[in-house]
C-alpha positions in Angstrom: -56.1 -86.1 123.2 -57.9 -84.4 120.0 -56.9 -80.9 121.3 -53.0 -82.0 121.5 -53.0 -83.5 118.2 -54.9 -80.1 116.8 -52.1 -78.2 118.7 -49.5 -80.3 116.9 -51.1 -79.6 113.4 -51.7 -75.9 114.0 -47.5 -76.0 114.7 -46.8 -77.8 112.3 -48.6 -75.8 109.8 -47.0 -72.1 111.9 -43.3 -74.1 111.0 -44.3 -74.6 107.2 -45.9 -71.4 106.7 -43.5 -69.4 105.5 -41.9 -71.9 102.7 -45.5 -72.7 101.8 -46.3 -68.8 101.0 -43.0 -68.8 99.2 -43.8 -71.5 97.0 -47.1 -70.4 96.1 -45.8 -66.8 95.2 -43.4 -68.7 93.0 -46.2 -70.1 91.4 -48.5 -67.4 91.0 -45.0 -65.8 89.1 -45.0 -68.4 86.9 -49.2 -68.6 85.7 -49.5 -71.6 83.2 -52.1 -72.7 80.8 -53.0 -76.2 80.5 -53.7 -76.9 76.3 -56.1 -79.7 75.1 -54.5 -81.4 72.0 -57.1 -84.1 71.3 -56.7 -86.7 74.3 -53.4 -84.9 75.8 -52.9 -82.2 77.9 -50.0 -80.0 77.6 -49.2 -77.8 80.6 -47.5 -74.9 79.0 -46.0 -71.9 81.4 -47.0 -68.1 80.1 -43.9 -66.9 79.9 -42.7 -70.0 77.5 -45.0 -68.6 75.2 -43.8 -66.3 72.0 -46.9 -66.5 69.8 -50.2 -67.4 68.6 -51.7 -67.8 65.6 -55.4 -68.9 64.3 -56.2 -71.7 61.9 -59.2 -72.5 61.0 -61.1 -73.5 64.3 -57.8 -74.5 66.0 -54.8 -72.2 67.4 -50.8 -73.0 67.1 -49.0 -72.1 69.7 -45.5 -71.5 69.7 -43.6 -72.0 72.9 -40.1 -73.4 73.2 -39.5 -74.1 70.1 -42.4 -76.6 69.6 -45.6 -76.0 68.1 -48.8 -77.3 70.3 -52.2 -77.5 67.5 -55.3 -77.1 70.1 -58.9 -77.0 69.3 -59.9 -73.6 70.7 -60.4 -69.9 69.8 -57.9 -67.3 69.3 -60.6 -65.0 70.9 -61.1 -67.8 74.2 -57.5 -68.2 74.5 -57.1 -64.7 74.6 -59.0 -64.5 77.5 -57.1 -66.9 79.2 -54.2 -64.9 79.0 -52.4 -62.3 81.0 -53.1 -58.9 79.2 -50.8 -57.3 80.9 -48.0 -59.2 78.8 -49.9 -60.8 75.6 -51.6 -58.4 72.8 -53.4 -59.0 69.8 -51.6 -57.5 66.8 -53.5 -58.9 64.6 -57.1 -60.3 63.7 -55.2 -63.9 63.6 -52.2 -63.6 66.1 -51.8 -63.0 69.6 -47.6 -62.3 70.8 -46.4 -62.2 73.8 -44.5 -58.6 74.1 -41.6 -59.9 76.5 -40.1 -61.6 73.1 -40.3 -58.9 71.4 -37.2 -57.5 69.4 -38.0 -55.2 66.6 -40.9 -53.3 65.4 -40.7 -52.3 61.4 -42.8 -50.2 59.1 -45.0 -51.7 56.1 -45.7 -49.5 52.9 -49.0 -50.5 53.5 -49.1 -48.8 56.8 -49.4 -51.8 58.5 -46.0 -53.0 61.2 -43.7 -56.1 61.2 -42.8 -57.5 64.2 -39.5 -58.9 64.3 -39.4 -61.9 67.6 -36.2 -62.7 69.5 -36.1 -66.2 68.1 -36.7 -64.7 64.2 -40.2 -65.3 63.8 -42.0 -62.5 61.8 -45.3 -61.4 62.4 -47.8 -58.7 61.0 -49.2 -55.7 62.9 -52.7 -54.6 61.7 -53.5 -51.2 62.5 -56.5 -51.6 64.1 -54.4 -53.5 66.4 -51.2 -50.9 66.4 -52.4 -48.2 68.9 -53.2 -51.6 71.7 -49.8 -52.9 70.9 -47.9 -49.4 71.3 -49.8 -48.6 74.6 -48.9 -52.0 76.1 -45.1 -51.2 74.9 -44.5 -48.3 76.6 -46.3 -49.4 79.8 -43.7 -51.8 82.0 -44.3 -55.2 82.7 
């Protein structure tokens, strides 16, 4: 009796296989971060993401429009991340390249980034060459 009912899961499981590794490719596609804000949680997909800035000992990030305050490093969040798609650009931001629009010059010698929704943002050079690199390569 155990072995039929084993039998039945095992097919069962063979039937469901296939939408089961479907859904979790989807899911590994879409990698998400979930964000302390004091009790909550926010559960905030990657690629929702435009930018993040540093303030104080808490980070801002900007995703869809919103602003989500967190209690964490730029440098620990960082980590988190996918470097194939996020880069530091400056000692206080982090930008996701995929938003991305325009790239200006600085008298100073330093670079303005110019993001899809408007947002502008400073490009240290000791952050340019890293930026630059991850520009050219595609993600």
């Amino acid at each position: 009796m155990r072995r039929r009912l084993r039998e039945r899961a095992f097919a069962s499981l063979g039937e469901r296989l296939p939408d089961l590794l479907a859904e979790n490719a989807a899911r590994a596609n879409r990698r998400q971060l979930v964000i302390k804000d004091g009790s909550r949680r926010h559960l905030v997909a990657e690629a929702d993401i435009r930018w993040i800035e540093a303030e104080d000992y808490y980070v801002g990030i900007h995703a869809n429009g919103r602003r989500i305050l967190a209690r964490e490093s730029l440098r620990t969040l960082e980590t988190r991340l996918d470097p194939a798609v996020f880069t530091r650009v400056h000692r206080s931001a982090i930008v996701n390249t995929r938003w991305i629009r325009a790239i200006e010059p600085l008298v100073s010698g330093d670079q303005r980034l110019v993001l899809t929704d408007g947002t502008t943002l400073r490009v240290s050079r000791t952050h340019r060459a890293e930026l630059m690199r991850k520009l050219k390569t595609p993600v």
